[in-house]
C-alpha positions in Angstrom: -26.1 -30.8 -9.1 -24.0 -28.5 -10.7 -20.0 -28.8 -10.1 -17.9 -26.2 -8.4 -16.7 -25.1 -12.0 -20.2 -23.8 -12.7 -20.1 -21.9 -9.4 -19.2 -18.0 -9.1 -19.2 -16.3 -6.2 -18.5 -12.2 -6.4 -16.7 -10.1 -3.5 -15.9 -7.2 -2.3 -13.6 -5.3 0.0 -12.3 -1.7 0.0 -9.5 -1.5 2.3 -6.1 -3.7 3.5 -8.3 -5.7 6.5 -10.7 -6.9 4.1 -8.2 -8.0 1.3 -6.7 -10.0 4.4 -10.4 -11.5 5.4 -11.9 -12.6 2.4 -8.4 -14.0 0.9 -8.2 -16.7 3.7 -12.0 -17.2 3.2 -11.1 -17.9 -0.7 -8.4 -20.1 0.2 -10.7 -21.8 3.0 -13.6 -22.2 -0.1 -10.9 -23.6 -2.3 -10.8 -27.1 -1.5 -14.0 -27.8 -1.3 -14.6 -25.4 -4.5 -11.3 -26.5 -6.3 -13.0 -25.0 -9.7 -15.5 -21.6 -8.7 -14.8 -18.6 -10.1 -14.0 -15.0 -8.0 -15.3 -12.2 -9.5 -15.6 -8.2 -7.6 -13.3 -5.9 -6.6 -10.1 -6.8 -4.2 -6.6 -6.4 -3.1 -3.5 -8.6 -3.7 -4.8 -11.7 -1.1 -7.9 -11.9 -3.1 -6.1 -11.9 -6.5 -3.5 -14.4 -5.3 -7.1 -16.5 -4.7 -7.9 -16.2 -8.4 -10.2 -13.2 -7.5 -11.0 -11.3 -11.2 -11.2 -7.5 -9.8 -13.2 -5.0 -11.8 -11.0 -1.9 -10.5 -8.1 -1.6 -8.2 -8.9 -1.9 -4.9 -7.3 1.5 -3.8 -10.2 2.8 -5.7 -12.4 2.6 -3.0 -10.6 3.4 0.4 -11.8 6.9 1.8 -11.6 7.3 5.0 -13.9 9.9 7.0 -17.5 11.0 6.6 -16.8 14.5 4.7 -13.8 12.8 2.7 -16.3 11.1 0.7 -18.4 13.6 -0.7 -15.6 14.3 -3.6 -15.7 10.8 -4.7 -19.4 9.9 -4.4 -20.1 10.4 -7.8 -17.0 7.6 -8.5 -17.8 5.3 -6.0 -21.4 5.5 -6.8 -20.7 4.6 -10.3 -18.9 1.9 -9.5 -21.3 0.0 -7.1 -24.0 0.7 -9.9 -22.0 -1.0 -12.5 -21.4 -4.3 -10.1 -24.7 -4.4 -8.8 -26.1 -4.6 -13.2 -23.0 -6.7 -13.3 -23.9 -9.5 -10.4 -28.0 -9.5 -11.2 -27.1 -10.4 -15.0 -24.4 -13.1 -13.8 -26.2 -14.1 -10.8 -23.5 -15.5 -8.8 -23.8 -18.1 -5.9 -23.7 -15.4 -3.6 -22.3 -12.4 -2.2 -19.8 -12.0 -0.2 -18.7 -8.4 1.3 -15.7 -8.2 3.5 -16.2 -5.4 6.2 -16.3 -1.8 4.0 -20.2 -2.1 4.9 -20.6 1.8 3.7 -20.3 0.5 0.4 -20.8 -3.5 0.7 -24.7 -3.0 2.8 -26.0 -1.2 0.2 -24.9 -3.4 -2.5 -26.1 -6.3 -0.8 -29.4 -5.0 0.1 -30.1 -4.7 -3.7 -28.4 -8.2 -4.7 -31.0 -9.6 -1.7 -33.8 -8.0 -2.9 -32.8 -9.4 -6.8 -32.7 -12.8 -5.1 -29.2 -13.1 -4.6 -28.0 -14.5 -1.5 -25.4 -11.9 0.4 -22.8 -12.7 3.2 -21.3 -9.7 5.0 -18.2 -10.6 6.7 -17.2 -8.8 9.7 -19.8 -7.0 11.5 -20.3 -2.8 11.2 -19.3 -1.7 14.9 -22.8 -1.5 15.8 -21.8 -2.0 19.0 -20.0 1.4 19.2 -22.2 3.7 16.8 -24.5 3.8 14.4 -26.6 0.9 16.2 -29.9 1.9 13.8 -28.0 -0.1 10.9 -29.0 -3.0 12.5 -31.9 -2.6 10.3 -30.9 -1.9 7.2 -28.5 -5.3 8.1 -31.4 -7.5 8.4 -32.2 -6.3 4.9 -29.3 -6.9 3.1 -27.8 -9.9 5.0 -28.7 -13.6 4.4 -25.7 -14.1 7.1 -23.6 -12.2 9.1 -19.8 -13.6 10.0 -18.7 -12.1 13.0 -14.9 -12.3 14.5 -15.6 -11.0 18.2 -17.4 -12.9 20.5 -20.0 -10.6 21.5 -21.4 -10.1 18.4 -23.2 -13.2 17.7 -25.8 -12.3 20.5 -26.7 -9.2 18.9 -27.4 -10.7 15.7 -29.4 -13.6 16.8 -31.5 -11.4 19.5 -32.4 -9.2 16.0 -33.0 -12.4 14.2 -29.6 -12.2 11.4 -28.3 -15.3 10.6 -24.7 -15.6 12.1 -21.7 -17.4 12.9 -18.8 -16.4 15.2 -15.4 -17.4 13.0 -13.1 -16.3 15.3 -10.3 -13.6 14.4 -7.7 -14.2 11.5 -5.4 -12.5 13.4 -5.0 -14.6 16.0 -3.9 -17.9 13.6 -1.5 -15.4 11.7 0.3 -13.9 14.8 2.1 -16.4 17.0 1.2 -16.7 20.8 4.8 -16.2 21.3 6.1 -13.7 18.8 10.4 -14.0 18.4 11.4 -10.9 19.0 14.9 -11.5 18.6 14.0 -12.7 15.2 12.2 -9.7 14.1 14.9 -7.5 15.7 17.9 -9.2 13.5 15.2 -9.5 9.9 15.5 -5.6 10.7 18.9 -4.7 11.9 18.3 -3.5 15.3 20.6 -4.8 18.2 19.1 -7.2 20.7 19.1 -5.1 23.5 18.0 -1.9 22.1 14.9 -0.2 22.9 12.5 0.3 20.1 9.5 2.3 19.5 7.7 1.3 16.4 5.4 3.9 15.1 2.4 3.1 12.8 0.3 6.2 11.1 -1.7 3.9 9.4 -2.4 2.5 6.0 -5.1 4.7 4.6 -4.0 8.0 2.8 -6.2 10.1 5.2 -4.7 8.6 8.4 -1.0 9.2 7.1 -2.2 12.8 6.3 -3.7 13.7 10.0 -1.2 11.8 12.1 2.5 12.6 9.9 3.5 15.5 12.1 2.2 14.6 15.5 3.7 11.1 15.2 7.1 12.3 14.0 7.0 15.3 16.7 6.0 12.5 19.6 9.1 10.5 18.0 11.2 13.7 18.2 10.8 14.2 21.6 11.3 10.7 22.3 14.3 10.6 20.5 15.5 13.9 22.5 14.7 12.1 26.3 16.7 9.2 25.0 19.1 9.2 22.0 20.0 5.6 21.8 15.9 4.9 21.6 15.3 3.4 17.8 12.4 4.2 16.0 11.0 1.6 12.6 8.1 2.5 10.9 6.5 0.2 8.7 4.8 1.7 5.5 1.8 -0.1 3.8 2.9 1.0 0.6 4.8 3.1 -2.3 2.3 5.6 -1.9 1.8 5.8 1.1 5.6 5.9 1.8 5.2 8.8 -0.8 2.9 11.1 1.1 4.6 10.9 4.9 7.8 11.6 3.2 6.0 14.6 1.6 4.5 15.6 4.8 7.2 15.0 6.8 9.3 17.6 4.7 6.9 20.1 4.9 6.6 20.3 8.4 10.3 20.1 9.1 11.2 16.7 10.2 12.9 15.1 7.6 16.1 14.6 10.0 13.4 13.0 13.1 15.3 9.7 13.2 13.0 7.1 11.7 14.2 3.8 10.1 11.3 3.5 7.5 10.5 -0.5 5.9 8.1 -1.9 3.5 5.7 -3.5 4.3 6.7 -6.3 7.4 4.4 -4.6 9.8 4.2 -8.3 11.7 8.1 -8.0 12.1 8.1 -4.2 13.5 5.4 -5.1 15.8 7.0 -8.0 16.8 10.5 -5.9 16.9 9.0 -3.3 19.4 9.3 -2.9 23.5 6.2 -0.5 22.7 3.9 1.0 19.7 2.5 4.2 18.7 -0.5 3.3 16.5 -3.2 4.8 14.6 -6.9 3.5 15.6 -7.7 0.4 13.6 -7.2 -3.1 13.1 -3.8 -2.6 13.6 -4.3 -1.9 17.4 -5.7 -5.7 17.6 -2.4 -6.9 16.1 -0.1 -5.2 18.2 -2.3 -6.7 21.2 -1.9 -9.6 19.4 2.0 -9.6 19.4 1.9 -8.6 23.3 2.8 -5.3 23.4 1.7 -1.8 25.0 0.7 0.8 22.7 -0.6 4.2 22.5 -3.9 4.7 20.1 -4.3 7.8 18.4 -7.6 8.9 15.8 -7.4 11.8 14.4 -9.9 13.1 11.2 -11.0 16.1 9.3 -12.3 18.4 11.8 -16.3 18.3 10.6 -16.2 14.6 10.2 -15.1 14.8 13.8 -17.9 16.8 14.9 -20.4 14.1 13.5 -18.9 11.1 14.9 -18.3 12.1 18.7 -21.9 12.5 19.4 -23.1 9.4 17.7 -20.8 7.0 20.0 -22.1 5.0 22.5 -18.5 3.5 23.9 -16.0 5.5 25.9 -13.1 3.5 24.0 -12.4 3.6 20.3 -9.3 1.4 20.0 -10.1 -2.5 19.8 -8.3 -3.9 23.1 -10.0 -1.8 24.7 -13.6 -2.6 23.5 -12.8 -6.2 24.1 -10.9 -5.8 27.4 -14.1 -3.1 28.4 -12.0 -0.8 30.2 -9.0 1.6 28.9 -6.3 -1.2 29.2 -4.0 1.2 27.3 -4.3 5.1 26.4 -5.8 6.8 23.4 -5.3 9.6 22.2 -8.5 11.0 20.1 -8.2 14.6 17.4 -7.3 17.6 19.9 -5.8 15.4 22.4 -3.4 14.1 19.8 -0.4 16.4 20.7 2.8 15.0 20.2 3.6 16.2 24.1 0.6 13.9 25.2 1.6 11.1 22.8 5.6 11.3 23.6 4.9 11.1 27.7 2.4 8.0 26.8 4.9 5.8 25.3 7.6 7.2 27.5 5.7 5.4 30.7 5.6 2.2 28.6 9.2 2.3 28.4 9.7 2.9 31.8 6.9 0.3 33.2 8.5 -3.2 33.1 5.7 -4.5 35.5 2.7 -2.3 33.8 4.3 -4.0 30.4 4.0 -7.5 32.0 0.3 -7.4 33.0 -0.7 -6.1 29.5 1.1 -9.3 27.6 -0.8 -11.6 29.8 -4.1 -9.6 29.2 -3.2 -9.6 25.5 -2.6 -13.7 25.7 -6.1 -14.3 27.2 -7.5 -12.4 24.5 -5.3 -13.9 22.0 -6.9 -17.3 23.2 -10.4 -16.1 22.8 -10.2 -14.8 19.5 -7.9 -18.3 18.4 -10.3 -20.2 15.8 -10.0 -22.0 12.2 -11.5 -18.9 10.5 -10.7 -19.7 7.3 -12.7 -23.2 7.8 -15.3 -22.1 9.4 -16.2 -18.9 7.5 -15.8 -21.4 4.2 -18.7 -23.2 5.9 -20.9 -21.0 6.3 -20.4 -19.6 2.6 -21.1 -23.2 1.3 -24.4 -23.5 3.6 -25.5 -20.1 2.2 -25.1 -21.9 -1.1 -26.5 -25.2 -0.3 -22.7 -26.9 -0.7 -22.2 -27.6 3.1 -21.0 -31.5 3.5 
């Protein structure tokens, strides 16, 4: 039997979430794999692993169906070049984490070349694009899922799976400190604050700078002593609102900007405006009401309304199945709409109350040893399971 040090296992992930994922899966492989070597294309959590990436991760986050096109020729490139790469190496296995416009077709190929692939985190099948189920059954030798409800709709199409529970929930306490969070970032106590999050991905800054920062305006007008922290993913990124921001006239909004510590603004906040993503699960996670807003280049738009099949976009409302807080999607983005939102939070000490105890149910359903039990799976994939 070969030892772990003649074991390689290659993986990929494209954006922030996925860094997050397949870094606790590394460190959940590691014991039991004290000597395998990473290989693929990841972010900071995946290096700190011993991940070897081939390109920076930033490399690969696009955002948006039309947004693409410029790059395709790039990104095509670079999946072509892995996928020689991992047939000549032939690695353990697979591993994709989420990114699945990228990470399906490369694993269908590695499949088909007699590599085993594991795709972790689920497309949203569930809330478009359900015809992918196919072209999963294809690539996938096993599907991790981190909702509940998935692992039905892989086994009734007949994909391997196993439900891992959410990160997420280990990471964020049940009972975030607020007080804490509110000293680590120099806010009074008893001050209300607003934290406002346009996202980590360039095109989500781009879309939702000025209608954020004109909702936080008019916030700020209704009620001077409100405080306002936004969290930014990074120096780019921090680069580009501040650019946009200027250009639209609202350098002097009054916005206390920080690096990085998204947990600690969250858990700062009495409420959150947010763009649609992952990071709408962990302000749920931290108990707090929020106001989801999407918006995207105006063609890619077009596309993507008509192949829905869920009235909600934003994640505690897909797992709560009803519109347990607002959102706020492309035309109805207007800073008026998004200002008067967050302003009822505020005001709602009861309507703020029933949300943190529908946020704590979920945070117990999603509560499992991911790391562990993702780890798992991998090493049955590779015939290493104890």
């Amino acid at each position: 039997m070969a030892s772990s040090a003649d074991i390689s296992l290659a993986l990929v992930a494209g954006e922030v979430s996925g860094d997050m994922l397949a870094g606790r899966l590394m460190a959940g492989l590691r014991p039991h794999l004290p000597n395998a070597r990473f290989s693929g294309i990841g972010g900071p959590r995946m290096i700190e692993q011993g991940l070897v990436s081939s390109v920076p991760m930033d490399t690969l986050t696009v955002r948006g169906l039309f947004e693409v096109i410029p790059r395709y020729r790039e990104i095509k490139g670079i999946q072509n070049k892995l996928r020689d790469q991992l047939i000549a190496e032939r690695p353990a296995a697979f591993i994709g984490a989420d990114y699945p416009g990228f990470n399906l077709g490369l694993e269908e190929q590695l499949r088909a070349a007699g590599i085993p692939t594991v795709h972790f985190v689920s497309p949203q099948i569930w809330a478009w694009r359900g015809g992918r189920i196919k072209k999963i059954k294809r690539a996938v030798s096993h599907m991790l899922v981190i909702f509940p409800f998935e692992e039905q709709i892989y086994r009734d199409a007949g994909v391997p799976v196993t439900y891992i529970g959410h990160p997420l929930a280990e990471m964020i306490p049940l009972q975030p400190d607020v007080a804490g969070a509110r000293r680590s970032l120099g806010l009074a106590g008893d001050a209300r604050v607003v934290t406002v999050m346009p996202g980590s991905r360039m095109g989500e800054i781009k879309y939702l700078t000025e209608p954020f920062m004109r909702a936080v305006r008019i916030l700020a007008q209704r009620d001077p002593q409100l405080k306002f922290v936004m969290p930014m993913a990074g120096e780019r990124q921090k680069a580009l609102f501040t650019e946009l921001a200027a250009k639209a006239g609202l350098s002097d909004v009054p916005v206390q900007l920080v690096d990085g510590q998204s947990h600690t603004a969250i858990a700062a906040a009495d409420a959150v405006l947010v763009a649609s993503g992952t990071a709408t699960l962990e302000v749920a996670l931290f108990k707090k009401p929020m106001v989801i807003a999407y918006k995207v280049f105006e063609a890619s738009w077009q596309i993507m309304r008509h192949m829905g099949y869920m009235p909600w976009i934003g994640l505690p409302n897909i797992l709560s199945r009803e519109f347990v807080v607002p959102e706020f999607l492309q035309h109805a983005a207007r800073p008026e709409a998004l200002a008067d939102a967050v302003w009822r939070q505020l005001e709602d000490t009861a309507g703020r109350e029933r949300l943190a105890q529908r946020f704590t149910d979920m945070h117990h359903s999603l509560l499992r040893n991911s790391a562990a039990e993702s780890a798992e799976a991998v090493l049955r994939v590779i015939g290493k399971a104890t």
